[in-house]
C-alpha positions in Angstrom: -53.8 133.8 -101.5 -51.8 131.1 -102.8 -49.7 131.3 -106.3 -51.8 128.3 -107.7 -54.9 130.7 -106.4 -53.6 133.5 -108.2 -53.2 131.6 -111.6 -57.3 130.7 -110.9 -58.2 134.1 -110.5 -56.2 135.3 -113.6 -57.6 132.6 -115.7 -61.0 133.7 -114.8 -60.4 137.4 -114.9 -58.8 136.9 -119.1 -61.8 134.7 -119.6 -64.2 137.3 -119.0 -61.7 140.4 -120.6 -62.0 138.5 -123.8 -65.7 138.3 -124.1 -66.1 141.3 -122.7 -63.7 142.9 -125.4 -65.5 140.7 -127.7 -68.3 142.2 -127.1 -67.2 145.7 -127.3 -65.4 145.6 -130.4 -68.6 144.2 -132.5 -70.4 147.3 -130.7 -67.5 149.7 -131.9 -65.0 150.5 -135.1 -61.8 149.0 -133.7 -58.0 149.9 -134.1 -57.1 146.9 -135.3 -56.5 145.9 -139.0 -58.0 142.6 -138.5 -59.9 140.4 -135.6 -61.1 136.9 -135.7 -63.3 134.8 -133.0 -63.2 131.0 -133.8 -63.6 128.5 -131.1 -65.5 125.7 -130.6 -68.6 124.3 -128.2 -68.5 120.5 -127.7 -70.6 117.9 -126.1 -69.2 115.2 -124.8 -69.8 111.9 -122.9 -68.1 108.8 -121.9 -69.3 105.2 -121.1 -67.8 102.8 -118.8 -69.6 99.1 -119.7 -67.2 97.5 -116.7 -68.1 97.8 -112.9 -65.8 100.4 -111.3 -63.2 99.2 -108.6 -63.8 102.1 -106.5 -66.8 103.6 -104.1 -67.9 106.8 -106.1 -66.9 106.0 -109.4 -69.6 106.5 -112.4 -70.0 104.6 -114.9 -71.0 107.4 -116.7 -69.8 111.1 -117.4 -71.0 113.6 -119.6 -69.9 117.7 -120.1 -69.5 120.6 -121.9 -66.4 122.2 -123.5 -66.3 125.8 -124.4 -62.8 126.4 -125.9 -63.5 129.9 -127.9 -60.7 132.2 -129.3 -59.9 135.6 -130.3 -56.9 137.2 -132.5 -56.6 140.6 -133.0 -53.8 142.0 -135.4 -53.2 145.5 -136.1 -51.8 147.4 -139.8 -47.7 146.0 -138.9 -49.0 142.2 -138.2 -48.4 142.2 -134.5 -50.9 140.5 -133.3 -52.9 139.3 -129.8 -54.2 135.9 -129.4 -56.1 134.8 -126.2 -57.9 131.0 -126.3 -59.7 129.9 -122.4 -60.9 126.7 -122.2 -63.6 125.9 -120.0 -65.2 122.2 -119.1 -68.2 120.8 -117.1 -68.0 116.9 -115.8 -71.0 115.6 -114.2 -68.7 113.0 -112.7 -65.6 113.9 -111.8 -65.5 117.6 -110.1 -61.8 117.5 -110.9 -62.6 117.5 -114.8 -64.6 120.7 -114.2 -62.2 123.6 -114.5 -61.2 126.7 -116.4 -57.6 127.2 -117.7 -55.9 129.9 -120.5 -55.0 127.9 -123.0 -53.4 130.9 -124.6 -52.9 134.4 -124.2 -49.9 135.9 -125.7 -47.8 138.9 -128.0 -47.1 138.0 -130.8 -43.9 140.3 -132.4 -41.7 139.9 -135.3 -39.6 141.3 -137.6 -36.4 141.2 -139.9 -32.5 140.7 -138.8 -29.9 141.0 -141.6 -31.1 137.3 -143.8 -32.4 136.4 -140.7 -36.0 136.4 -139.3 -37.6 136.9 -135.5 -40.4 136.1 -133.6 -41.4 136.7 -130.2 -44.2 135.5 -128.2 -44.8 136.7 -124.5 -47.8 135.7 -122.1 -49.3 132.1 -122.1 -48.9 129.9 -124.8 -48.8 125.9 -126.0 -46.1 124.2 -127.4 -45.7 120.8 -128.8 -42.2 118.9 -129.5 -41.4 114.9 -131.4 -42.2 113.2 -134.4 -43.5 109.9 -133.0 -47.0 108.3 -132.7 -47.4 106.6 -129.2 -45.2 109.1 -127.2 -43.9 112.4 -127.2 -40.2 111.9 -125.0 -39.1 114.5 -125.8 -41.8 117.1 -125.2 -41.4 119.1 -121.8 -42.3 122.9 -122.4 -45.7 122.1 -121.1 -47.8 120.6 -118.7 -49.8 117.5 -119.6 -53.6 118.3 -118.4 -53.5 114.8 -117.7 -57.9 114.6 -116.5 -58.5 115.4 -120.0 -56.9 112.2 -122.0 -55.0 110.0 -120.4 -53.2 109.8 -123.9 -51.1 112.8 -122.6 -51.5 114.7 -125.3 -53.5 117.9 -124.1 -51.8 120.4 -122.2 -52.0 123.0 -119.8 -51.0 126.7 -121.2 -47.7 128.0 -120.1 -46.7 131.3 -119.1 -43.2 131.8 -121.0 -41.2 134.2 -123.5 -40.4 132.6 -126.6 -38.0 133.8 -129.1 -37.5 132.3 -132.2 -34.6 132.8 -134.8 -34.8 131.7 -138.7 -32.7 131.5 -141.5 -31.0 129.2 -144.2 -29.1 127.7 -141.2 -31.9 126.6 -138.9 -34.4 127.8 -136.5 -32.8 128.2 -132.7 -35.8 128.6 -130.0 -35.2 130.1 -126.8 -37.1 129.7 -123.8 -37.4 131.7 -120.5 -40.5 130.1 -118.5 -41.9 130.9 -115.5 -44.9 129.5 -112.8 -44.8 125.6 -112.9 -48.3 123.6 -113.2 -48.6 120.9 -111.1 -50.2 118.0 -113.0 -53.8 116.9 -113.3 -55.0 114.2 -112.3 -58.7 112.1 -111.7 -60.1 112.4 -108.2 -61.4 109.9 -105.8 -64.9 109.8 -108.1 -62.9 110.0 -111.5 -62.6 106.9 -113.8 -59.3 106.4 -115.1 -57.2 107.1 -112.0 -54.5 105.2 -110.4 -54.5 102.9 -107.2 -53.9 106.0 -105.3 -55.6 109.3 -105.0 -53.7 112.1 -106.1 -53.6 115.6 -104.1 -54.0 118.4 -105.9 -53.5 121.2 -103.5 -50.5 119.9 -101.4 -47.6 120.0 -104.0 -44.0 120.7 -102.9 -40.8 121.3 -104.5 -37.2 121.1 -104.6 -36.5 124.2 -105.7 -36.8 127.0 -102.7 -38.2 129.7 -105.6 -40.9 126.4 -105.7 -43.1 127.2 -108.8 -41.7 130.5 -109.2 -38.3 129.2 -110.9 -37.2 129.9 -114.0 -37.2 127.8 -116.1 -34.8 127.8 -119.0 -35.3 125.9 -122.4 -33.3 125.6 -126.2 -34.0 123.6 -129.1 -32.7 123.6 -132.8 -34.4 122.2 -135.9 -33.0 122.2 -139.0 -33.7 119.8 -142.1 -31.0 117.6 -144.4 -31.8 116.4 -147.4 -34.1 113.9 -146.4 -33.7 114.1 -142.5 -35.2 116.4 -140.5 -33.5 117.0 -136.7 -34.5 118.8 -133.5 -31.6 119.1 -130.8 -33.2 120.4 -127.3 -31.7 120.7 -123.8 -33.9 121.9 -120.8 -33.2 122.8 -117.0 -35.6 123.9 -114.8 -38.5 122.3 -112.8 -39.6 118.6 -114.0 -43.3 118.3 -115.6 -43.6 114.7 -114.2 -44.1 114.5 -110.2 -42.6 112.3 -108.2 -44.4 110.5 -105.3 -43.7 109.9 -101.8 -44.9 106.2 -102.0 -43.7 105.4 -97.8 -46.2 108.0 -97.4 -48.9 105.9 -99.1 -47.8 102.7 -97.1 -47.8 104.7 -94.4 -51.3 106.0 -94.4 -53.4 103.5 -96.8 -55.9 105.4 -98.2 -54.7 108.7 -98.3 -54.2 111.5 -100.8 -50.5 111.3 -102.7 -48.6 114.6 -102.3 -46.6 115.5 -105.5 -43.1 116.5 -105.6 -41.5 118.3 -108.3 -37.6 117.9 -108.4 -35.0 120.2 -110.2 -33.9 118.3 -113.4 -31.7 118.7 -116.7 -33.2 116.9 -119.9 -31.1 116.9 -122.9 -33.3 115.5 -126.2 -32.7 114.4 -129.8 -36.1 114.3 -132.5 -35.4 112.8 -136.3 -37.9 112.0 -139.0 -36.1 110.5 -142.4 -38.2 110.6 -145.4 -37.9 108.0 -148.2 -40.5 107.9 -150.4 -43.2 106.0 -148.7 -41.4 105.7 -145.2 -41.0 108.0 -142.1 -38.7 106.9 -139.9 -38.5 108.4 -136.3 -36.3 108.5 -133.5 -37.2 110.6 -130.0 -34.4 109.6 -127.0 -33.7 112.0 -124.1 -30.9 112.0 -120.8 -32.6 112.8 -117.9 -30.3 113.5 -114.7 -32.0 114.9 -110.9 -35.0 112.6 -111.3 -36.1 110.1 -108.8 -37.0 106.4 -110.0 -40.4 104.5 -108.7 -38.6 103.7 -105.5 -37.6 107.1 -104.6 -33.8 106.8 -105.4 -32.6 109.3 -107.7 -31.7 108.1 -111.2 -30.2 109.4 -114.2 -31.5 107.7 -116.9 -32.2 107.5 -121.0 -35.1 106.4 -122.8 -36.2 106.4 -126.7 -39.0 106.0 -128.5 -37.7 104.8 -132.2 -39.9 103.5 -135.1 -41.0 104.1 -138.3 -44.7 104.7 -140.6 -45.4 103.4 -144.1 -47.8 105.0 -146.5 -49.8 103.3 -148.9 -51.6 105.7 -151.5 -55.1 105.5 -153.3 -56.0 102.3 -151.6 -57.8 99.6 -153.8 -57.7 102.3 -156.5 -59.5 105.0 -154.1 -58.6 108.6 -153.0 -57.9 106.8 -149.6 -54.3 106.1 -147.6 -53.6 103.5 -145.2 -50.4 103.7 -143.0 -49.1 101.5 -140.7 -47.1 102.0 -137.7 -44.7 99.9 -135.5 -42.6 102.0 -132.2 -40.4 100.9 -129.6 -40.1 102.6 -126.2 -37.6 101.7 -124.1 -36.9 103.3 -120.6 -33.5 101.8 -118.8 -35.0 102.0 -115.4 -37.3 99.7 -116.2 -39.5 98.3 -113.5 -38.3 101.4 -111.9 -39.6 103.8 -114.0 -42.1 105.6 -113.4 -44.5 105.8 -116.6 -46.1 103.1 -118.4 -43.4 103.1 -121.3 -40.8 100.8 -119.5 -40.4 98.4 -122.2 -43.7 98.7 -124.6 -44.5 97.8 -128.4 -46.8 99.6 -130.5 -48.5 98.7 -133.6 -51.1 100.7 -135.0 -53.2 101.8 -138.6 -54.3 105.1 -139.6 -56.8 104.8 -142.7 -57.8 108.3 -144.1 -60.4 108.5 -146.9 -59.2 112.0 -148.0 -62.7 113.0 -148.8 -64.8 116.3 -148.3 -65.3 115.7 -144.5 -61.6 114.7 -143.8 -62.6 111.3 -142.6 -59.9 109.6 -140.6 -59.9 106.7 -138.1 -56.7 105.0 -136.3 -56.0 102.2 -134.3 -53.2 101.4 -131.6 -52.1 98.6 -129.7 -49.9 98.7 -127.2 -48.2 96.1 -125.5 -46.1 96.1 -122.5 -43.0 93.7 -122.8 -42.2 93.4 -119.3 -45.5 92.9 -117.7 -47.9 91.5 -120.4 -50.1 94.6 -120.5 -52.1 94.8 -123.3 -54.0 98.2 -124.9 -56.3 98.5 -127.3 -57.0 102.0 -128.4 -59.7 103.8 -131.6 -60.0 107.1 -132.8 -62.5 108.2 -135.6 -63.1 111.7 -136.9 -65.5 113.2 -139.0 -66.5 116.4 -140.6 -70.4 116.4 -140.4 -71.1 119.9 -141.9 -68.7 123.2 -142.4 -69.4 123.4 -138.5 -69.8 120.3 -137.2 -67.3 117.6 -135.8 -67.6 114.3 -134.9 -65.0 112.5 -132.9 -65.0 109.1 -130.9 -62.4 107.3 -129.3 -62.6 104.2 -127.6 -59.4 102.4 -124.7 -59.9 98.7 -123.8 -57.6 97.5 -121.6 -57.8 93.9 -122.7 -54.8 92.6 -120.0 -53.2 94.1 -117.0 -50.4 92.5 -115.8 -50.3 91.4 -112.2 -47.1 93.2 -111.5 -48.3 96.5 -113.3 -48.5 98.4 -110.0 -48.6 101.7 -112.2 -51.9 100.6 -114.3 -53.8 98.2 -112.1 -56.4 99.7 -110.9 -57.3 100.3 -114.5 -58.6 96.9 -115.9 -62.3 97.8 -115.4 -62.2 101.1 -117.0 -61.7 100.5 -120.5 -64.5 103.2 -122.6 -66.3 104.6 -125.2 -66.1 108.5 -125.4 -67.6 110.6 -128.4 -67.7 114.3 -129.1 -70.0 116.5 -130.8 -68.1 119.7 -131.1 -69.6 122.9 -133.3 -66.9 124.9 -134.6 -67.6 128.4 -135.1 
């Protein structure tokens, strides 16, 4: 059985150990101090009013997300966590999966002045401070069939140690079993001009996705400014693609490659008064460009967000938001953020059912591509959650080879989720 097999199985076989301890410990007095199960069942659906480009494609898709939870802490405050996440598509049988979000130790305890933490198993981390990109953010996976906002991710198996204290917090990171990325199959909306494989994935490294990966990163705030300094060497997160292979054999699945790279990454946020000013840049070196020629490179995402409070004399805040991302490979990169602008509004009403809704455009310097993207949230009762998010791609440009199979599937999505 293959590694990626064996992840699978173990999802599957955690899934059912935490219902089935679930279930036991509501039967029985448990020897834990304190348990939770949270979670949350959605409903989900998303509408495609454009004709798709390819045979297959729906212009429909609807599901079912079961994302439930349990913690279990005993007398000292050590304490379990394990989170699966399941999904049904009715369109895309890529979208239908089961991963472990989280499943992890949780142990701490005192050093001098000094504080600990250690978290071993599978777990989900999250790095930056900016709005339309996380650069610097590596630790995980993006579970890129989800959102194609790359903001959900896969659950990672790693040891994480933090260290505290009036000088900082220093993270350590040993990680271990690379994901490949997800990605939209031949019948998935939202999918590039080629057909990613998902089961043939190779590597640089001989240990493949058993390397270890290893990972630091220090935060500390002054004053006003608030810093995160983070180097990482180990297995990229983004795959590169054999595109002579594609030429090659029009029409054909895209193997991924995942090369051995070094990423070293700065975060700030300044605070003054109103503002927030951000700054995410990275050096990359071991990663191959677009044309398969390997690059060392930079890239930044810098910016800033402005706050107005009690809007027209109400409880409400509008912000504003303007970002740069800059890659210097430029029309050899190989992400969307070459060269992009991105101006967006968050307006919050700060009421009862936290009531939020933000818009983003983004626009492509180099090859006139234009996005258009809404989010709205709402709190319907204790339980229930509303959440809709639309993506029109109002203009692809001609020599956007990255995005251009995407100019008839701009959508509506919305989400019904009960939270329990």
């Amino acid at each position: 059985m293959s590694a990626r097999a064996l992840f699978r199985s173990a999802v599957w076989t955690a899934a059912c150990t935490c219902f089935a301890l679930t279930a036991r410990e509501a039967r029985a007095e448990s020897e834990f101090a304190y348990e939770e199960v949270s979670g949350r069942i959605g409903i989900e659906t998303r509408v495609f009013p454009e004709s798709a480009l390819h045979p297959g494609q729906a212009s429909h898709s609807a599901g079912v997300v079961l994302h439930p939870k349990l913690y279990l802490e005993d007398a000292d405050g050590k304490s379990v966590t394990v989170a699966p996440f399941f999904r049904y598509d009715s369109a895309d049988p890529r979208r239908t999966k089961a991963d472990l979000r989280e499943a992890f130790v949780l142990l701490f305890g005192e050093a001098g002045n000094n504080e600990w933490e250690l978290r071993v198993g599978i777990d989900q981390v999250f790095w930056g401070v900016a709005e339309s990109r996380h650069l610097v953010d590596i630790i995980n996976q993006v579970d890129l069939i989800e959102n194609p906002n790359e903001e959900i991710k896969l659950g990672q198996p790693m040891a994480h140690l933090t260290w505290s204290g009036d000088w900082g917090v220093l993270e350590l990171f040993g990680l271990s079993f690379h994901r490949p990325r997800t990605f939209p199959g031949a019948d998935g909306r939202l999918r590039a001009v080629f057909i990613i494989d998902d089961e043939h994935v190779t590597y640089e490294s001989a240990a493949e996705e058993r390397h270890l990966d290893l990972a630091v990163r220090y935060t500390h705030s002054f004053g006003l400014v608030d810093v995160g300094l983070s180097a990482f060497d180990g297995t990229n997160r983004e795959p590169t693609f054999c595109l002579p292979c594609l030429l090659a054999n029009p029409g054909s699945a895209l193997p991924q490659h995942y090369e051995q790279i070094r990423q070293f990454g700065l975060d700030s946020q300044i605070t003054v008064d109103a503002w927030l000013l951000k700054l995410e840049a990275i050096r990359r070196t071991g990663f191959r460009n677009l044309f398969d020629v390997e690059e060392n490179y930079s890239a930044f995402v810098v910016g800033g967000e402005y706050a107005f409070y009690s809007v027209w004399d109400s409880p409400a805040d509008l912000s504003v938001l303007a970002e740069w991302n800059y890659d210097e490979r430029e029309e050899r990169a190989t992400n969307v953020f070459q060269n992009d602008i991105f101006l967006g509004a968050r307006y919050a009403w700060n009421d009862v059912q936290s009531t939020d809704v933000t818009i983003g455009l983004l626009e492509d310097v180099d090859f006139g591509t234009r996005t258009l993207s809404l989010e709205f949230n709402r709190r319907l009762t204790d339980n229930w959650v509303l959440n809709v998010e639309a993506t029109a791609f109002l203009k692809i440009g001609e020599e956007d080879f990255l995005q251009r199979d995407l100019k008839n599937d701009s959508f509506v999505g919305a989400n019904l989720s009960y939270n329990y």
